[in-house]
N, C-alpha and C positions, 0 to 999 in steps of 0.2 A: 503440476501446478507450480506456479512461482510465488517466490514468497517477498514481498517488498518489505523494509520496516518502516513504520509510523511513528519517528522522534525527527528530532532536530539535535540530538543530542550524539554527539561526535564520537563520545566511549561505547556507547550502545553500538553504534553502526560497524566502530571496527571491529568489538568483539563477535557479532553477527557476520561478520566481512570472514575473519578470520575461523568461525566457524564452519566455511564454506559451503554456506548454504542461502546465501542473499542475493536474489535479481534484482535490486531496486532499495530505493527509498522512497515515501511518501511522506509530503510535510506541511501544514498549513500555518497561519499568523495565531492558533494560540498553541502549537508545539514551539513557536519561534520564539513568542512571549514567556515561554514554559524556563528556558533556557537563558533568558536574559539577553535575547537577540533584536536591539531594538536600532532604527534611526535605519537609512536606504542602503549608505553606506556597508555597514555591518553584516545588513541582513545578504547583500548580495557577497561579499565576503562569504562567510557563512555557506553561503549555497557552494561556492567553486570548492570551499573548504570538503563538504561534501561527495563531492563530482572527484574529487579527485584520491577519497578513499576509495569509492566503487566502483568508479568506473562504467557504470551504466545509470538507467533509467532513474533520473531523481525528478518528482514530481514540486513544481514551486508555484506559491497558489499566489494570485493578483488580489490585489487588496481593491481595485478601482471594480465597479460595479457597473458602469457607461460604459456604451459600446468603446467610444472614441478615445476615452482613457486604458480602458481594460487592451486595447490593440497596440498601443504604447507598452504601457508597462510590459502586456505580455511579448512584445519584440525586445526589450532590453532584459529581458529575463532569460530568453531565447540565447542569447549572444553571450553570456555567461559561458556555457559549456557547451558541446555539440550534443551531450545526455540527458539535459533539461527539458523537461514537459510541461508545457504551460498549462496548471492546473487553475481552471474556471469554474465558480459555481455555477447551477440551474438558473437559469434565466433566460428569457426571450432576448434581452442583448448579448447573454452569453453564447447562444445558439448560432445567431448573426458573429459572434464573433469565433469559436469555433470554424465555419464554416472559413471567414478569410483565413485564418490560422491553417487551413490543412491545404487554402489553396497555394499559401506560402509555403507548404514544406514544412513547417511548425509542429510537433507531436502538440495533441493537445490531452489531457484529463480532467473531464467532467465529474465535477464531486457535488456530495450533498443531493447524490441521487435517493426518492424513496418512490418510485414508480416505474413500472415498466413503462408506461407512457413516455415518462421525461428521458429514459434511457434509449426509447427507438428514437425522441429527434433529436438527443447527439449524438447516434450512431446515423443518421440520414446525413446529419448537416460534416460527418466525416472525423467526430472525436477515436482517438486514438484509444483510449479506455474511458471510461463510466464507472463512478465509486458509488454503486448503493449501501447504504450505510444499515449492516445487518443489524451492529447493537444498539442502535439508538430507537428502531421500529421494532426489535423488543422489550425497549422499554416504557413502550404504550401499548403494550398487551397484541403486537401485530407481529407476524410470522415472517423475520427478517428472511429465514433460510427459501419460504416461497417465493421471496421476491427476486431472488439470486436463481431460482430457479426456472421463473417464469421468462426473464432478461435470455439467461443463456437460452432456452428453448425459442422464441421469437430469432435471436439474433444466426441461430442453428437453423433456424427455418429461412430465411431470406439470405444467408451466406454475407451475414456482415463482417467485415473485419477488424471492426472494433470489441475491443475483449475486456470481458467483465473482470473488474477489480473489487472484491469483497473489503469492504473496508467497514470500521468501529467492530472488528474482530475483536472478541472479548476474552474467549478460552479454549484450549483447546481441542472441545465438541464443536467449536464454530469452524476453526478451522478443519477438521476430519469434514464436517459437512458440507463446506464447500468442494473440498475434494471430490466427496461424491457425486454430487451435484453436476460438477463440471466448469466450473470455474476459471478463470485463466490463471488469476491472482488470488493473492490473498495478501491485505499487509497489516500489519500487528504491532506490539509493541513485542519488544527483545524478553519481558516476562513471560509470553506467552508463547513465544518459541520453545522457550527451554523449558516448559512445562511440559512441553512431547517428547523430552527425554524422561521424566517420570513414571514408573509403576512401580509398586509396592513389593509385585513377584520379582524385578528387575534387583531390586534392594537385598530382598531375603537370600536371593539364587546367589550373588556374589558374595552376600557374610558368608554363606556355607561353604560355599568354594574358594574362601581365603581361609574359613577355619580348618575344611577339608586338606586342603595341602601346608597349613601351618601342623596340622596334626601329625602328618606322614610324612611330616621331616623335621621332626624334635629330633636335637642331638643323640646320638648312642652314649649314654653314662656307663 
């Protein structure tokens, strides 16, 4: 499974970067806003700024919502990097626009997926990944991890090759359970990563084995 992160925030992505364990980044207008990344200008700044710590898959979401605008913006977002994935939300002009987007060549990722429904027709209309968003449908009492599961089984069954991207990953049970699951992706925030470096036996096991070899090599008085 790959792991993208979910900031806009440049410290995060290289320490993630330089932990080497990052495929990606993922990012929308209020991680951009999070950041103090405002005005066209900036924001596209900002993006290459990105592209060029990672070097792969950075996801940049259009702010236009019409077909005829979201195919703009999403071509001058394009042309940024050769790494940029024009990320679109669900929508029937999204869907039409997806579709010219893959027939250009265009990587595309569909976000603010909460239905297997909405995730077979950007996987038909030819999106590049699909972000169903696990922790936001559990926090309306609805079983995110089903819904990750229900996508990859559908798209396993018809041989699609658009690959599920687990997104509003919250902690990391979320992330182990996409793994299991079968997932392509998963993207997170950089707290949530290093939280899979945590266990308590992990903590104990090396006090005792620094106190261990601190003990059996006290000086000879």
């Amino acid at each position: 499974m790959k792991f993208f992160i979910d900031t806009a925030n440049l410290a995060d992505i290289r320490e993630a970067q330089d932990m080497g364990i990052l495929d990606g980044v993922t990012t929308n207008p209020s991680l951009m806003a999070k950041e103090g990344i405002t005005g066209k200008d900036n924001v596209m700044r900002h993006y290459k700024q990105i592209c060029e710590i990672v070097q792969s898959d950075v996801s940049a979401e259009v702010i236009s919502v019409k077909y005829d605008e979201m195919i703009k913006e999403g071509e001058e977002l394009a042309d940024i990097d050769e790494n940029i994935v024009v990320k679109v939300p669900m929508s029937g002009d999204s869907i039409k626009a997806i579709k010219y987007f893959s027939e250009k060549g265009i990587r595309t990722n569909c976000t603010l997926i909460f239905s297997a429904g909405q995730a077979l027709l950007a996987a038909k209309a030819g999106a590049t990944y699909v972000s169903p968003f696990v922790g936001r449908l559990d926090d309306i009492s609805t079983d995110g991890m089903a819904l990750i599961e229900q996508i990859v089984t559908i798209f396993t069954n018809y041989g699609y090759s658009t690959e599920v991207l687990a997104a509003s990953v919250r902690h990391p049970m979320h992330v182990i359970q996409c793994a299991e699951i079968g997932a392509d992706i998963m993207t997170a925030p950089l707290s949530v990563m290093k939280q899979l470096l945590n266990h308590p036996l992990t903590d104990s096991g090396l006090a005792k084995f620094l106190a261990d070899h601190e003990k059996a090599n006290l000086p000879v008085k």
